[in-house]
C-alpha positions as protocol buffer text, in pm:
chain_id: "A"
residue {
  index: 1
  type: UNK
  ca { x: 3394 y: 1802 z: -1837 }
}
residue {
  index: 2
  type: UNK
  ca { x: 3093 y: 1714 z: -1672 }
}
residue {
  index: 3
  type: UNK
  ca { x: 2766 y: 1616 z: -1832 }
}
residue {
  index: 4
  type: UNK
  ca { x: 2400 y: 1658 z: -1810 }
}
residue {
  index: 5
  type: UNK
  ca { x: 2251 y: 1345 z: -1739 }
}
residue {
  index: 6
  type: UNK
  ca { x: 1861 y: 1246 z: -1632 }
}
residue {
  index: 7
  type: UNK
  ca { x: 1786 y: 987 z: -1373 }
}
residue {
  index: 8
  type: UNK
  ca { x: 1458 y: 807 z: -1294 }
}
residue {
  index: 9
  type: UNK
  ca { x: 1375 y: 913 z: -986 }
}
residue {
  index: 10
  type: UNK
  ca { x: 1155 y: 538 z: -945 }
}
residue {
  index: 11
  type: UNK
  ca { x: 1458 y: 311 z: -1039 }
}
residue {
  index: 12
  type: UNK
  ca { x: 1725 y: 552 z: -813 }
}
residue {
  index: 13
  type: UNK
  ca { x: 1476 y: 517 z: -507 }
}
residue {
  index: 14
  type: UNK
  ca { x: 1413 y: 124 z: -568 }
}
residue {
  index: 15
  type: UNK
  ca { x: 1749 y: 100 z: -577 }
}
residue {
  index: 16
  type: UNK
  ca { x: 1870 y: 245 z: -274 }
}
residue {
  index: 17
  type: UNK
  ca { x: 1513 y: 161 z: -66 }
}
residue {
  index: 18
  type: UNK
  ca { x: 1377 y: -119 z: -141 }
}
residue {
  index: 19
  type: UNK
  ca { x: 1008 y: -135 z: -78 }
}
residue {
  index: 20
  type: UNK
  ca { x: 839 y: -422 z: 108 }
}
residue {
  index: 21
  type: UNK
  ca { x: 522 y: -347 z: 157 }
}
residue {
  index: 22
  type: UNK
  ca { x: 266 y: -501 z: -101 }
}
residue {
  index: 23
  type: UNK
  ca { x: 18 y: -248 z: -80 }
}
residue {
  index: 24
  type: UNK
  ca { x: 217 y: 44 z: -214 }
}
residue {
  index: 25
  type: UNK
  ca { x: 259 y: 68 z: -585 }
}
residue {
  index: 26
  type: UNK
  ca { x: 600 y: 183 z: -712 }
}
residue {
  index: 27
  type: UNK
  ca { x: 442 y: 492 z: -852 }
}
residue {
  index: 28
  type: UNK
  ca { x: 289 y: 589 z: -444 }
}
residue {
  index: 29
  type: UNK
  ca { x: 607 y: 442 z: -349 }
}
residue {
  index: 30
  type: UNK
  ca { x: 819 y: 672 z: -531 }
}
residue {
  index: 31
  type: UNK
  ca { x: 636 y: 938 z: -398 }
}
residue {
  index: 32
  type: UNK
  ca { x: 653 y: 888 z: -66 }
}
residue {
  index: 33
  type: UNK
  ca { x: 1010 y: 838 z: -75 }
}
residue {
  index: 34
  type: UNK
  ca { x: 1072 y: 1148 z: -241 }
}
residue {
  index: 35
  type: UNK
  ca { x: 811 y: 1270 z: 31 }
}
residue {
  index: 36
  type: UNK
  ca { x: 1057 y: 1122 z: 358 }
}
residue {
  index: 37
  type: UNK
  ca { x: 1389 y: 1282 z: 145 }
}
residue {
  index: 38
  type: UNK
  ca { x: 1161 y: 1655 z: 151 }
}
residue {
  index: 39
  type: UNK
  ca { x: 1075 y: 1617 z: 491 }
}
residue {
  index: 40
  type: UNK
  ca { x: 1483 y: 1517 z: 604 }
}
residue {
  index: 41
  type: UNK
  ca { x: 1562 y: 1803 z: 400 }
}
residue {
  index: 42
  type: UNK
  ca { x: 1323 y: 2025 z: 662 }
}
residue {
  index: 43
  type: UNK
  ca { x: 1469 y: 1867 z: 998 }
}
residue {
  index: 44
  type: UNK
  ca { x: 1127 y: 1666 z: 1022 }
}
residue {
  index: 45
  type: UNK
  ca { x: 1283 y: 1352 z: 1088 }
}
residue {
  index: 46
  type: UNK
  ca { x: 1016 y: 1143 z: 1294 }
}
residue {
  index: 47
  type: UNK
  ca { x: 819 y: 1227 z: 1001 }
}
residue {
  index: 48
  type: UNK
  ca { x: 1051 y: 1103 z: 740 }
}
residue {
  index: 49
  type: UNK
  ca { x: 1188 y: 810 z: 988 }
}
residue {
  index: 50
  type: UNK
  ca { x: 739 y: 706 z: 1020 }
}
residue {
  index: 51
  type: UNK
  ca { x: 695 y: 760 z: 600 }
}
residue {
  index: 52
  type: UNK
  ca { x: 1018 y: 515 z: 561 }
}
residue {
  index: 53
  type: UNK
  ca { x: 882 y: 274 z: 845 }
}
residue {
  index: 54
  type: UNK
  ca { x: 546 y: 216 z: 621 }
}
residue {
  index: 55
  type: UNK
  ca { x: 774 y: 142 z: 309 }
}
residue {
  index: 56
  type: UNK
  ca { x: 985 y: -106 z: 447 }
}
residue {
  index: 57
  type: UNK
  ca { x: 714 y: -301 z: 654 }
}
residue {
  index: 58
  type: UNK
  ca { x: 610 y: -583 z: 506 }
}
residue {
  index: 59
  type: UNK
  ca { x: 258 y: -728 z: 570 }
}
residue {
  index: 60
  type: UNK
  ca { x: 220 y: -1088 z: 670 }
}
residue {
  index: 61
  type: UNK
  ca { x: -97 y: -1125 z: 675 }
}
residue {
  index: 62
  type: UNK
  ca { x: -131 y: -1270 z: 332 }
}
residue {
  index: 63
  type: UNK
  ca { x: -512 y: -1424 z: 345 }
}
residue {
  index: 64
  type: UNK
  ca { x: -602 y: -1039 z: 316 }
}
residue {
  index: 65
  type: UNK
  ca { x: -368 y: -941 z: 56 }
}
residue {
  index: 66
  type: UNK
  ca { x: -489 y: -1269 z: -166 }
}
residue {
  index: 67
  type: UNK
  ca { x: -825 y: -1168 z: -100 }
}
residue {
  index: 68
  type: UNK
  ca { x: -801 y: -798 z: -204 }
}
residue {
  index: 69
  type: UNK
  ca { x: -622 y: -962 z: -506 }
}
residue {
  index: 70
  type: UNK
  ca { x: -951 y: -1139 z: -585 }
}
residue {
  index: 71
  type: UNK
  ca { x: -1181 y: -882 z: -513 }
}
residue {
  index: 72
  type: UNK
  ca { x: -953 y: -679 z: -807 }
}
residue {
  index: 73
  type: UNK
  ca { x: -919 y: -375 z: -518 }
}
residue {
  index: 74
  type: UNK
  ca { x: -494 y: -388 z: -556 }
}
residue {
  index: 75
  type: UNK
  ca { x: -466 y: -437 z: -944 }
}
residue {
  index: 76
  type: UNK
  ca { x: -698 y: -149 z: -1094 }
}
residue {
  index: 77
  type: UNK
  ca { x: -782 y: 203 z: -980 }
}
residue {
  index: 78
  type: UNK
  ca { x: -1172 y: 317 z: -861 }
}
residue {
  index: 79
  type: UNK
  ca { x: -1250 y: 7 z: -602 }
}
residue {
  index: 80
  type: UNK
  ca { x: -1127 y: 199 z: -315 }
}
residue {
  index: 81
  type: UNK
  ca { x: -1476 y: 195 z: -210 }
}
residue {
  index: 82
  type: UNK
  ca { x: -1471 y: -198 z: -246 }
}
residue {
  index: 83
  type: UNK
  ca { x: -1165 y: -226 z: -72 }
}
residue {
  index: 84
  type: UNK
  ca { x: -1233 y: -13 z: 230 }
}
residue {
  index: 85
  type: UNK
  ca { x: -1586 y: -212 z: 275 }
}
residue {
  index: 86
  type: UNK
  ca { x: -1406 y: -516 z: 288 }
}
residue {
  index: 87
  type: UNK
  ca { x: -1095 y: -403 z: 522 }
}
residue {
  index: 88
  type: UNK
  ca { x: -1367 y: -312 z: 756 }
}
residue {
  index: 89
  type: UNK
  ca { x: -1539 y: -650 z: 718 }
}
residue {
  index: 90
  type: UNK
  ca { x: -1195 y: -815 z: 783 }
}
residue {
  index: 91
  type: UNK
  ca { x: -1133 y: -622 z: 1072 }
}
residue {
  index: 92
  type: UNK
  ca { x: -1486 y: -712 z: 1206 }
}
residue {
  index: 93
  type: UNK
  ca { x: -1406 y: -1087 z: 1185 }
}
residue {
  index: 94
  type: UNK
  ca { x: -1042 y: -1078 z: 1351 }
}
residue {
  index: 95
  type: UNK
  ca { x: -1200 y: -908 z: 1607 }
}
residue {
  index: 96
  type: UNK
  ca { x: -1455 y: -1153 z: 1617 }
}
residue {
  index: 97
  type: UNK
  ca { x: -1735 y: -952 z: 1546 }
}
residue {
  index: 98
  type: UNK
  ca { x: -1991 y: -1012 z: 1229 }
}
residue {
  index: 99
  type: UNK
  ca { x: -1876 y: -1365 z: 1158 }
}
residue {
  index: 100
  type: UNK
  ca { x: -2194 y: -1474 z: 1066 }
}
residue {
  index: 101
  type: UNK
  ca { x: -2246 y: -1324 z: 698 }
}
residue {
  index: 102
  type: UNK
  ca { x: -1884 y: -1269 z: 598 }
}
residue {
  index: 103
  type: UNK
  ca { x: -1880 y: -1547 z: 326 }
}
residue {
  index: 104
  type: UNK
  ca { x: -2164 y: -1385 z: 186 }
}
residue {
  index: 105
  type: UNK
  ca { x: -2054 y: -1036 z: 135 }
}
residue {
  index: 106
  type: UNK
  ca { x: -1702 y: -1117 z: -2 }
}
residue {
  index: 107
  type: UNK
  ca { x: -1903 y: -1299 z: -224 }
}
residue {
  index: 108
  type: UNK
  ca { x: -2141 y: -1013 z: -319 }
}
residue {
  index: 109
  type: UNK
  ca { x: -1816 y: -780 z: -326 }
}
residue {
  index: 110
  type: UNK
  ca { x: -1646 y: -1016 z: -652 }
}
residue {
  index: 111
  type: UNK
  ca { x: -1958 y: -922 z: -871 }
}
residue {
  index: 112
  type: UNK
  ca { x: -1950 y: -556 z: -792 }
}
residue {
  index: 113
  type: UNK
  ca { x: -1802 y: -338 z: -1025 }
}
């Protein structure tokens, strides 16, 4: 006889996808994968193949993820503002561009809220 039965769609995705990039939570990360499955489902597989690329890349550059850690931009909701200022900032300096002034404004950013 077969049976009803209710499955979280979060555990059955970590499960068979692990995620490895930090900067996805499990809730985005959920949604995306059930996001890649939809877009299968439609025959729009570079789609789904580029939506499961971001999920399984890992980032290695972990000064930047320790920093955004600091600056409080990963663990709550409503510094996207913060965040973005900062990844631009970042971006400057590996560029080698606006060196002079970075210390500061990270600085500045931590008080911000």
């Amino acid at each position: 006889m077969l049976e009803k039965k209710y499955v979280d769609r979060g555990n059955f995705f970590r499960s068979l996808h692990p995620v490895y990039n930090p900067l996805i939570t499990e809730k985005e990360a959920t949604y995306f994968r059930g996001a890649a499955y939809a877009y299968y489902r439609f025959r729009q597989d570079a789609i789904g193949d580029t939506v499961d690329q971001v999920l399984r890349s890992p980032h290695y550059d972990h000064q930047l993820c320790r920093e955004l850690l600091e600056l409080g931009c990963l663990d709550t909701y409503g510094h996207d503002e913060r965040a973005y200022r900062f990844l631009e900032q970042y971006e400057d300096l590996a560029k080698g561009e606006g060196a002079e002034g970075y210390a500061e404004t990270v600085d500045s950013m931590a008080f911000v809220n």
